[in-house]
C-alpha positions, 0 to 999 in steps of 0.5 A: 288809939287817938295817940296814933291816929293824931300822929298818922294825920300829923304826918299826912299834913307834913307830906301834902304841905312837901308835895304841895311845894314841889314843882313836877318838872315836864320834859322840854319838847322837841316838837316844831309845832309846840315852839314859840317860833311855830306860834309866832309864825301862825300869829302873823300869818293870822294877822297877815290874812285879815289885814290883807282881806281889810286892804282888799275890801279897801282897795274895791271900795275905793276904785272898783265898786259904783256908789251912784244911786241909778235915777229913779223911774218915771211912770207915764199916765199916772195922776198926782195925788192930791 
């Protein structure tokens, strides 16, 4: 019985070590949205938006927005500390 079950499991590891080694080919697909092109294309629509929301804050910072500090109010009838 011992025979038997050593020689069973021999060929168990033959087998695994043969599947282990064997490469399950996928077929290729067809799909647009599973292309390189398709992957490609998002990319640089990604980088595209966020650059241009970058060059849009850029340019508002840069002519639209007022940095200067408005003057600071002066308060009649109070006394100096001190």
């Amino acid at each position: 019985m011992a025979g038997a079950q050593s020689v069973l499991m021999a060929n168990l590891a033959a087998v695994v070590k043969e599947a282990k080694d064997e490469e399950i080919q996928m077929p290729k697909s067809d799909d647009f949205f599973e292309s390189k092109t398709f992957r490609l294309l998002t990319l640089m629509l990604y980088m595209g938006g966020v650059s241009g929301m970058g060059l849009t804050l850029a340019v508002y910072y840069l002519f639209i927005w007022d940095s200067r500090m408005p003057p600071l109010p002066v308060f009649k009838h109070t006394h100096p500390i001190g």
